[in-house]
NUSE-37158 format. One record per residue: x, z, y of N, C-alpha, C in turn; residue in three letters. Coordinates in steps of 0.1 Angstrom, whole numbers, padded with zeros to 4 digits, always signed. Layout:
% residues N
XZYXZYXZYAla/...
***
This chain:
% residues 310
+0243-0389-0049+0237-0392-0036+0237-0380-0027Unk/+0245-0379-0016+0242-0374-0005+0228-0373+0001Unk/+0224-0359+0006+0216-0358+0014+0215-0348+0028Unk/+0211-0354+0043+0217-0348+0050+0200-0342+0056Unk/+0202-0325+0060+0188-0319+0060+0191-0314+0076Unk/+0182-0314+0084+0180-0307+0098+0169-0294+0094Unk/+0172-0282+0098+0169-0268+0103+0159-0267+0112Unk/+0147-0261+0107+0134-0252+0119+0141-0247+0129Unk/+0126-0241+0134+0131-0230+0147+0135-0219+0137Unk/+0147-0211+0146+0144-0192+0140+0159-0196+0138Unk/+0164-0214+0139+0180-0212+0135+0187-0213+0148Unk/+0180-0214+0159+0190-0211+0171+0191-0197+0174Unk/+0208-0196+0181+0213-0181+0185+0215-0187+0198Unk/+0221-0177+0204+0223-0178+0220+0235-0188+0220Unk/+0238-0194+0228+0248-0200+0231+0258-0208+0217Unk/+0248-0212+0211+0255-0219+0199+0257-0238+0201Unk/+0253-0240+0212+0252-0257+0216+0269-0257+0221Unk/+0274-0243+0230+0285-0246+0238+0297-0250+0230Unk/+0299-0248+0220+0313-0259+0214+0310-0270+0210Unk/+0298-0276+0206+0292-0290+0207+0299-0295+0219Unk/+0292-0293+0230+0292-0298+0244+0304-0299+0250Unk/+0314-0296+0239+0332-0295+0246+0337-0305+0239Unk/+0328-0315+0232+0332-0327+0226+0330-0337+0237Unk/+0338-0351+0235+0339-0359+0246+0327-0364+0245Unk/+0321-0369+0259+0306-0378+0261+0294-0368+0256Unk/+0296-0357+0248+0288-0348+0244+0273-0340+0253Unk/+0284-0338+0269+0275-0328+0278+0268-0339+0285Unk/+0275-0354+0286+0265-0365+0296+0255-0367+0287Unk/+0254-0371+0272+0244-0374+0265+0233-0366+0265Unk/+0237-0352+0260+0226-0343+0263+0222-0338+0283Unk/+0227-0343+0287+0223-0347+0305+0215-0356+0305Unk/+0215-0370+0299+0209-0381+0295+0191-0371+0289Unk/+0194-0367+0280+0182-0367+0274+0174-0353+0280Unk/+0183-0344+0287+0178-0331+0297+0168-0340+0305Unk/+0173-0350+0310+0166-0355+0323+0153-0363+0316Unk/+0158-0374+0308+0145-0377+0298+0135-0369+0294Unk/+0138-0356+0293+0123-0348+0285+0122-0336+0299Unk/+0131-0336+0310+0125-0323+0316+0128-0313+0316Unk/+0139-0311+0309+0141-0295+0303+0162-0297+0305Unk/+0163-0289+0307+0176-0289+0305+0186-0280+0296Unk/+0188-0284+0285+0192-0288+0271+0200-0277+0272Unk/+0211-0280+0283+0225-0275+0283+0227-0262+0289Unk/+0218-0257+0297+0218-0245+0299+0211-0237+0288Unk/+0196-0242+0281+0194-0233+0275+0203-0232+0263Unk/+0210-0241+0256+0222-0237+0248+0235-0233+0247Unk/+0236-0229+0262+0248-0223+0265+0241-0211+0269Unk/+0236-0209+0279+0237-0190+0288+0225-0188+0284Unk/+0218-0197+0282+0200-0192+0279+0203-0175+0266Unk/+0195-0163+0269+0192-0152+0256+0183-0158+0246Unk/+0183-0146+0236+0178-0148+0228+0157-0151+0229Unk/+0158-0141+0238+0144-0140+0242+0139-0155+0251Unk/+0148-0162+0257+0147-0180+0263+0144-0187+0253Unk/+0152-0186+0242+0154-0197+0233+0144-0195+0219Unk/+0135-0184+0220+0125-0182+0212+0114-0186+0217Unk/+0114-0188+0234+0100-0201+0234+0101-0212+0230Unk/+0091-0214+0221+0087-0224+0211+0090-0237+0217Unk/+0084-0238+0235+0086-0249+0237+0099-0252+0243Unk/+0107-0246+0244+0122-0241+0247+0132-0245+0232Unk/+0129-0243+0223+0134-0240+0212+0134-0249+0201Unk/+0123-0256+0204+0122-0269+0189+0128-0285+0200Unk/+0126-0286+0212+0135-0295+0220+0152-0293+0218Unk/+0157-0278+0219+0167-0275+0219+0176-0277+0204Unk/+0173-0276+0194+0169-0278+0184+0173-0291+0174Unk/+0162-0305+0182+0165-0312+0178+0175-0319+0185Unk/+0181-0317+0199+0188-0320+0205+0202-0319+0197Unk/+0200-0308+0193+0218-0303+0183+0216-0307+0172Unk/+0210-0309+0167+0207-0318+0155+0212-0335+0157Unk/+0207-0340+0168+0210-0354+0176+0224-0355+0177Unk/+0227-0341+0178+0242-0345+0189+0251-0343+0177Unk/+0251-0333+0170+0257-0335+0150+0258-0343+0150Unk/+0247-0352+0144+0246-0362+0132+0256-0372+0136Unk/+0257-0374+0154+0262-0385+0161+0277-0382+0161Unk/+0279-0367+0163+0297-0367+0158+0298-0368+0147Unk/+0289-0367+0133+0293-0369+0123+0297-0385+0114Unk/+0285-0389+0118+0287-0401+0113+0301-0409+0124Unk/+0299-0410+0132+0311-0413+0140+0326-0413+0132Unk/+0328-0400+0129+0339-0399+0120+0341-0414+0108Unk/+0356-0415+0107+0358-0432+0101+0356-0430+0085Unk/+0355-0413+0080+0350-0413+0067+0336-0409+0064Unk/+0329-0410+0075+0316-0409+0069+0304-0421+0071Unk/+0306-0427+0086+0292-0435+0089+0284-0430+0084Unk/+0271-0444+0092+0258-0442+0091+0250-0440+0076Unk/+0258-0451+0070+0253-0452+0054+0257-0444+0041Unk/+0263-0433+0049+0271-0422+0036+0258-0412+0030Unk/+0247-0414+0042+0237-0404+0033+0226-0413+0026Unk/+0221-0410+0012+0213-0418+0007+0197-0412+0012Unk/+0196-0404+0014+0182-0396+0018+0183-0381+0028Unk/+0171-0381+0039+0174-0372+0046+0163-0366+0052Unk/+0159-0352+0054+0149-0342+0057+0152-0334+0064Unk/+0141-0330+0069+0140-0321+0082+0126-0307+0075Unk/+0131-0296+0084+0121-0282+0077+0114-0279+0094Unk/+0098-0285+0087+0093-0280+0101+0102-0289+0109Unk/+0101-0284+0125+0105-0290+0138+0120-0301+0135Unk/+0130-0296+0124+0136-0307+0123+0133-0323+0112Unk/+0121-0320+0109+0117-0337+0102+0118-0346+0118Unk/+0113-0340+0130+0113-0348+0142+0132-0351+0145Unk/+0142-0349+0142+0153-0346+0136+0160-0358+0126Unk/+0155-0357+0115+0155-0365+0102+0151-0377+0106Unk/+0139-0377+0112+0134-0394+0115+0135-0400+0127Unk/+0143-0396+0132+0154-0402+0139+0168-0406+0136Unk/+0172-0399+0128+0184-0401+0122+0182-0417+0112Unk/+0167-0415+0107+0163-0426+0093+0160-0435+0102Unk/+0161-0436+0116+0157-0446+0122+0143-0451+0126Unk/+0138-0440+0126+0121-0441+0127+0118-0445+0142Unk/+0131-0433+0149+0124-0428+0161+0137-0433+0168Unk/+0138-0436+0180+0150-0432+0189+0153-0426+0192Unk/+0166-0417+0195+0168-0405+0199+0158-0397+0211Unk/+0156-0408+0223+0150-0408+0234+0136-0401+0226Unk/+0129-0412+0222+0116-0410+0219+0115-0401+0208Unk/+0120-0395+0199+0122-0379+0193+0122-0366+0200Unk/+0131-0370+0214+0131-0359+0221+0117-0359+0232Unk/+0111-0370+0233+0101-0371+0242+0091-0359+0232Unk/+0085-0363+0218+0078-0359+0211+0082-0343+0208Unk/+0093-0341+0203+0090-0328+0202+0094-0322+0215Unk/+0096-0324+0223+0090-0318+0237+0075-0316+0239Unk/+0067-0325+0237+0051-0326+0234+0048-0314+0219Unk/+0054-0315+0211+0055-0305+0204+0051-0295+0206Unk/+0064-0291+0214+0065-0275+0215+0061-0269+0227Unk/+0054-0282+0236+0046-0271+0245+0033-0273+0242Unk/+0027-0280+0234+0013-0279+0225+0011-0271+0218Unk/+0021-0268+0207+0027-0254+0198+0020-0242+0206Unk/+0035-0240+0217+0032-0228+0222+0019-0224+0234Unk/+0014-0232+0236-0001-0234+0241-0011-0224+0231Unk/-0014-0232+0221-0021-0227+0209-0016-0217+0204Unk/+0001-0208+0206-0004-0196+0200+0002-0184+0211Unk/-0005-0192+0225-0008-0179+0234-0023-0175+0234Unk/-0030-0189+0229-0043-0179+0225-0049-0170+0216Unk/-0039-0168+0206-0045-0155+0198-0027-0146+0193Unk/-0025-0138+0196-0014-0128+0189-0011-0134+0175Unk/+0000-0140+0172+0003-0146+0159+0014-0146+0155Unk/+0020-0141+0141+0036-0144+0140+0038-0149+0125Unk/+0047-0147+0119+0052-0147+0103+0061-0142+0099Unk/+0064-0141+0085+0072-0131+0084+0078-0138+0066Unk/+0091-0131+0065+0093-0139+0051+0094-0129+0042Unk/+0087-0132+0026+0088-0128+0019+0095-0132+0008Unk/+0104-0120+0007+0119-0122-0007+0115-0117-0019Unk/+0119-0127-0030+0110-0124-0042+0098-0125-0046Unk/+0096-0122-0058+0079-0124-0068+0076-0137-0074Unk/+0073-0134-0076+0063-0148-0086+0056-0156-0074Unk/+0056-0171-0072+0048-0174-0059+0035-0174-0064Unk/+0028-0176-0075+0015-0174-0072+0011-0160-0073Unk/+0017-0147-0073+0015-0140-0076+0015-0135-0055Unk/+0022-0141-0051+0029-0133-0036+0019-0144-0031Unk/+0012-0155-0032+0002-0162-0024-0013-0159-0027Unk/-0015-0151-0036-0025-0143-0042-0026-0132-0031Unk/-0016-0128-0027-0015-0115-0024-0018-0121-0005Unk/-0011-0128-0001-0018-0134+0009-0029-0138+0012Unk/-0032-0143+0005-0049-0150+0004-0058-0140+0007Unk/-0055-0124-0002-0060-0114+0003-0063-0109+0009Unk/-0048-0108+0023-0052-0104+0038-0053-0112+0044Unk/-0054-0127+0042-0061-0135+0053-0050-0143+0058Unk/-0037-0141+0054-0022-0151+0057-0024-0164+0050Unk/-0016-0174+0055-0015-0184+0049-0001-0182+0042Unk/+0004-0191+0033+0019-0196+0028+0021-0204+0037Unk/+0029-0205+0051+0031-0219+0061+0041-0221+0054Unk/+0053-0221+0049+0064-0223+0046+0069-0220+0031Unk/+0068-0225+0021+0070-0221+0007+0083-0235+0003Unk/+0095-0218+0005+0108-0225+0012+0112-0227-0005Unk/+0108-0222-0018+0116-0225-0027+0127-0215-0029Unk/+0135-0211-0044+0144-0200-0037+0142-0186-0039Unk/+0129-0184-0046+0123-0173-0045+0118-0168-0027Unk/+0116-0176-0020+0110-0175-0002+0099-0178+0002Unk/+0091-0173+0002+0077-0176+0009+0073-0174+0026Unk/+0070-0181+0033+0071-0172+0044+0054-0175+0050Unk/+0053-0157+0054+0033-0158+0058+0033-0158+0075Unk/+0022-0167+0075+0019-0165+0087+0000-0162+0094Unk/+0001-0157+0104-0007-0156+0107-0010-0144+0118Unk/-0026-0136+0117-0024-0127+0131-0013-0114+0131Unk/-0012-0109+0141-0001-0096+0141-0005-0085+0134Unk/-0017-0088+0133-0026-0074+0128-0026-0079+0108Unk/-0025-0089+0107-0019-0097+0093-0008-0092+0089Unk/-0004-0095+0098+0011-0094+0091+0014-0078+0092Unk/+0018-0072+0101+0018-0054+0099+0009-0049+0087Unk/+0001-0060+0084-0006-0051+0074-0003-0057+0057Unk/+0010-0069+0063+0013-0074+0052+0030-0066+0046Unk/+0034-0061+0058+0043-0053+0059+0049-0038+0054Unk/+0035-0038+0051+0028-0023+0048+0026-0021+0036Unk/+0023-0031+0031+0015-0034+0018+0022-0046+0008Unk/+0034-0052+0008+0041-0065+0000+0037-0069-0013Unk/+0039-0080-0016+0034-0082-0028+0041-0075-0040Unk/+0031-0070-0052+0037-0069-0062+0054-0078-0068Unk/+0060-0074-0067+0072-0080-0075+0087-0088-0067Unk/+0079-0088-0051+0091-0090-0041+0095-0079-0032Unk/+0106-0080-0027+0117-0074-0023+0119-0070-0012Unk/+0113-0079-0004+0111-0072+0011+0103-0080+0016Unk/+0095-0072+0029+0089-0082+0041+0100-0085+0051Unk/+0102-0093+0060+0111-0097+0068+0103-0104+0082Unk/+0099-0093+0093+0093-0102+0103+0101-0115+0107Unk/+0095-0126+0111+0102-0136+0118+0108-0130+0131Unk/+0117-0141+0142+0114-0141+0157+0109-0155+0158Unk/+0095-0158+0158+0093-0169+0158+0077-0162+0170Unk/+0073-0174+0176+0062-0173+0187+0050-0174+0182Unk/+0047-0174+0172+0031-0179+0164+0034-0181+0152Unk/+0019-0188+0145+0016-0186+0133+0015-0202+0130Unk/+0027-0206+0129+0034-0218+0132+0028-0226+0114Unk/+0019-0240+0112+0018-0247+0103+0003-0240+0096Unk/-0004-0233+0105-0018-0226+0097-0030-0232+0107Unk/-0034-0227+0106-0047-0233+0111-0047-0229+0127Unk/-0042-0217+0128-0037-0214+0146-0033-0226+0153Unk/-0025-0236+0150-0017-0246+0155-0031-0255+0155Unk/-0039-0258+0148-0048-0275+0152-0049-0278+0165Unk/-0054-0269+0176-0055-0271+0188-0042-0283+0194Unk/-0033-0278+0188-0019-0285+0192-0018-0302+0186Unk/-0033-0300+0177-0026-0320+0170-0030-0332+0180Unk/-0040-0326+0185-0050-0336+0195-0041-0336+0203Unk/-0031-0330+0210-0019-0337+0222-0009-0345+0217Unk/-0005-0337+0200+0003-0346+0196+0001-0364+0194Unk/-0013-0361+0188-0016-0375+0182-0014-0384+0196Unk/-0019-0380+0208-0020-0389+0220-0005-0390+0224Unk/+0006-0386+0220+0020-0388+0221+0026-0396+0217Unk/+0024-0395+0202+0026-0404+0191+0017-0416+0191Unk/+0005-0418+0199+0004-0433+0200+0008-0437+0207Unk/+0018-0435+0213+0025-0443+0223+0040-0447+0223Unk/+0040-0446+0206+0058-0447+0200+0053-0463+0190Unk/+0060-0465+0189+0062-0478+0179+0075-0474+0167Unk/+0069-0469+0162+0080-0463+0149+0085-0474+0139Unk/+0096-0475+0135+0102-0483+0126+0101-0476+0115Unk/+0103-0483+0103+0099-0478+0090+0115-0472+0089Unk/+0115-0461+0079+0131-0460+0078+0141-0462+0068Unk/+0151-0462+0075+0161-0471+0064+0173-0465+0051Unk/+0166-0455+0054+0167-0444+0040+0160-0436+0036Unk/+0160-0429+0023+0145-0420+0019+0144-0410+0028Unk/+0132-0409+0034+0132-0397+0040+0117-0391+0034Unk/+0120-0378+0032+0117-0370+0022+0106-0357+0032Unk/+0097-0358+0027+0082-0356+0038+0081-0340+0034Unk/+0077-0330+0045+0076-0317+0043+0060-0314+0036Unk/+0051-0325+0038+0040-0322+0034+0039-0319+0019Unk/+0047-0333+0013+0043-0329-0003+0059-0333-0008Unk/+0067-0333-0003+0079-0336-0013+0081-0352-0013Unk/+0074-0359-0010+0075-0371-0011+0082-0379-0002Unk/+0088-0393-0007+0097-0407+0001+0086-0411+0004Unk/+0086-0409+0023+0075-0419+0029+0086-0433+0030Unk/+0077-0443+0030+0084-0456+0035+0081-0464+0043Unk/+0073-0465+0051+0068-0466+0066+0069-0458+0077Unk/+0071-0462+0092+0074-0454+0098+0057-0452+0103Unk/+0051-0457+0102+0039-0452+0104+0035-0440+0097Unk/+0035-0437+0085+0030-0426+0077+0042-0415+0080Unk/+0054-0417+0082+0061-0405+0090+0054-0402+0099Unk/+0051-0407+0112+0048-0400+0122+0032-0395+0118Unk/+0029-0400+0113+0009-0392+0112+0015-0377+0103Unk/+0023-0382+0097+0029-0370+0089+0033-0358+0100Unk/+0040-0363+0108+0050-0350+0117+0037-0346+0127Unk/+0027-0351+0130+0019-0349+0136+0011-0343+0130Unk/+0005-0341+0119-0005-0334+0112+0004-0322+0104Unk/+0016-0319+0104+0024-0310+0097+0023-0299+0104Unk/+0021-0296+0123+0020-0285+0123+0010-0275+0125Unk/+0000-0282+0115-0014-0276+0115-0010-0269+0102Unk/-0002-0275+0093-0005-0277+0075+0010-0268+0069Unk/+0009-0266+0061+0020-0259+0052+0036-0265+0052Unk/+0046-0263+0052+0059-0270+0051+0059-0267+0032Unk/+0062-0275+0025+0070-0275+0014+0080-0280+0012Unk/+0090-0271+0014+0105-0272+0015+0107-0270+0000Unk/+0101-0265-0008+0104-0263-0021+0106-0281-0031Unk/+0090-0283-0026+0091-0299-0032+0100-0304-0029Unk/+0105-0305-0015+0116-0318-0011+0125-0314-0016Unk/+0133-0302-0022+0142-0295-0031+0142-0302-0043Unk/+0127-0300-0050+0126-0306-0063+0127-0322-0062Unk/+0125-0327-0054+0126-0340-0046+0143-0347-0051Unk/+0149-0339-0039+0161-0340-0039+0170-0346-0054Unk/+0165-0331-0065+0172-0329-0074+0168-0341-0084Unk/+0155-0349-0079+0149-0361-0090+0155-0373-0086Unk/+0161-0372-0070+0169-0382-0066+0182-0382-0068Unk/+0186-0370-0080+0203-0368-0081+0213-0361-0070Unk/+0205-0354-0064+0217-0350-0052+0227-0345-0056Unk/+0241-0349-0052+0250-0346-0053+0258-0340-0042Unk/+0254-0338-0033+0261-0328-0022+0247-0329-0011Unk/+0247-0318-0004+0241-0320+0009+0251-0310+0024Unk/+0245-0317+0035+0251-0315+0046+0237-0309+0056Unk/+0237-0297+0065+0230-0297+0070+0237-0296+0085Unk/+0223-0303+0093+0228-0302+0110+0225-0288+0112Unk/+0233-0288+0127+0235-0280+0134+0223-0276+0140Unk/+0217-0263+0142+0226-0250+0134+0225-0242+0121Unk/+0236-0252+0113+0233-0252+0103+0236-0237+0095Unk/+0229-0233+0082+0232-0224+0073+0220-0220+0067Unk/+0204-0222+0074+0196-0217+0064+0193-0224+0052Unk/+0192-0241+0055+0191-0249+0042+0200-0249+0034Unk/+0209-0250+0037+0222-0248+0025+0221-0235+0016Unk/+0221-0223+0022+0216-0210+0017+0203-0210+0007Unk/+0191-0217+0013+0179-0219+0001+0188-0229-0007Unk/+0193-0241-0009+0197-0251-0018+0210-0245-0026Unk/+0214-0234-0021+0227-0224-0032+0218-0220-0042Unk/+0206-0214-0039+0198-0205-0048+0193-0217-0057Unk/+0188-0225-0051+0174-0238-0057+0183-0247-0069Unk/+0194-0254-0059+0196-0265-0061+0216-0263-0070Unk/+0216-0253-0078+0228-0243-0081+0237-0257-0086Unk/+0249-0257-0084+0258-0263-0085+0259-0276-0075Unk/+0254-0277-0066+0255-0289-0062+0259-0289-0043Unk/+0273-0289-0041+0283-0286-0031+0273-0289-0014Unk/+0275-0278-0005+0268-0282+0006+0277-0274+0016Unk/+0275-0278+0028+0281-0283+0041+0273-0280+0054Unk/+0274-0268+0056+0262-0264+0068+0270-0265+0084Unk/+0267-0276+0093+0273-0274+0104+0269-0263+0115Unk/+0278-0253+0118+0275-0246+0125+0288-0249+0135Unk/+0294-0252+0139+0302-0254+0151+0314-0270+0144Unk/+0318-0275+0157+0323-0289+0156+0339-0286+0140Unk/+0339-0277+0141+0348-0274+0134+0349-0272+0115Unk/+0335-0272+0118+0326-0277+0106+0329-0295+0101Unk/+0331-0303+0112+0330-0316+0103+0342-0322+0094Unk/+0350-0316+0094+0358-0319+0088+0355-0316+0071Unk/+0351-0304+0072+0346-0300+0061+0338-0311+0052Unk/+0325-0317+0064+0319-0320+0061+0320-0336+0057Unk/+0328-0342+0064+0333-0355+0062+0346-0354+0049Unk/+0349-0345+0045+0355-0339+0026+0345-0344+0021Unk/+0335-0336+0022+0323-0333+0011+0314-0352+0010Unk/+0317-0358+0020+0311-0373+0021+0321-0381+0010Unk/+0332-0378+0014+0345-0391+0012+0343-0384-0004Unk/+0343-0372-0010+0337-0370-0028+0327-0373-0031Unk/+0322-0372-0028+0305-0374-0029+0300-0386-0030Unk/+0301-0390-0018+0294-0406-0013+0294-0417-0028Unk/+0281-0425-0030+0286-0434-0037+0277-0447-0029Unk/
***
């Protein structure tokens, strides 16, 4: 079984949308959905810096946009379609990504939402100094021990030996300073807050009033939930899901272990792709993956379907 995974924030670089957008109908679609959410897509993934595309609310629209615009050259291709993946997940900001693809959401109304997202996000963490930072190596209860101590949360317990803490600035420098017994380094984010902890609740109450105004379809393949690892099968408990997720912890680890109970036999990640595939080399060892990072990638990736696929 194929599974195709979408990428958080922290995986956009400058100008990584522009060889997408030199595919045909590519730059009107994301024109289409620029104008739809208000933001325009196409500049900040072509000229926009690094320092543009790290606002939150800048950044998880942009995001799923390239994630949208992947999946749509991919399956396109005459060896892969729609039905070549049997299950599919998103880390943080791309589960809004994944359930669209599962047919939850419409492209439209995905990008409406995590637009509401990410300027709810970054609302809530201009009111207190907040970041995260990843931790390589240790024992995880040993390195969430060690958190718990200074007052971090685990937002992100990527599997992999990866933990990533978040919380105030004054947390983390002093988590920085001080690492857990038995891992390998601290690693600041470039991320705008203390993204999935309790910093973020302010941000659920706009979400939720977003999200009651979608009519979600259940989806039509497993889609594999950040909260606990689990196949939701209603599109209603997706979205209460992606809405209450960025108060709460991502477990990227479960949907790993997930994965491997569903038999995965290859996975593909959207654009911009390479951090999931990288945790799933370590996690998920022997089992072939496909990280789209430029159009030049699908070919690769439509290989890896036409073996794989059953």
């Amino acid at each position: 079984m194929l599974v195709l995974v979408a990428p958080g924030q922290g995986a956009q670089t400058p100008g990584f949308l522009t060889p997408w957008l030199e595919l045909p109908g590519a730059a009107d679609r994301v024109a289409g959905w620029s104008d739809a959410i208000g933001l325009d897509l196409a500049h900040y993934g072509t000229k926009a810096d690094a320092d543009e595309i790290r606002d939150t609310a800048v950044a998880q629209p942009l995001l799923v946009a390239a994630g949208l615009l992947a999946a749509a050259e991919l399956t396109a291709l005459p060896q892969v379609g729609r039905t070549a993946f049997g299950a599919v997940a998103g880390h943080s900001v791309g589960e809004i990504t994944a359930a669209a693809y599962a047919g939850v959401l419409s492209d439209t109304d995905a990008l409406s939402l995590v637009r509401t997202r990410g300027l709810a996000m970054a609302e809530a963490a201009a009111t207190t100094a907040t970041g995260m930072a990843a931790i390589l190596g240790g024992q995880p209860d040993v390195v969430i021990a060690h958190l718990e101590k200074l007052g971090l949360t685990p937002a992100n317990v990527n599997g992999a030996g990866q933990i990533v803490a978040a919380g105030t600035l004054e947390q983390i420098a002093a988590l920085e300073a001080e690492k857990p017994e038995g891992s390998m380094k601290v690693v600041a984010l470039k991320v705008a807050g203390a993204f999935h902890t309790h910093h973020m609740a302010p941000a659920v109450a706009g979400l939720e009033k977003a999200a009651s105004a979608l009519s979600p379809a259940d989806p039509a393949l497993k889609y594999v939930s950040n909260k606990d690892g689990q196949v939701v099968t209603t599109g209603a408990d997706v979205v209460a899901r992606l809405v209450g997720q960025v108060a709460n912890p991502v477990r990227w680890d479960l949907c790993m272990e997930t994965f491997a109970a569903l038999g995965v036999t290859g996975i593909v990640e959207l654009s911009p792709g390479g951090t999931l595939t990288g945790l799933a080399k370590r996690a998920l060892k022997g089992v072939p993956s496909v990280a789209l990072k430029t159009p030049d990638d699908l070919e690769k990736a439509a290989a890896l379907v036409s073996e794989h696929a059953v």
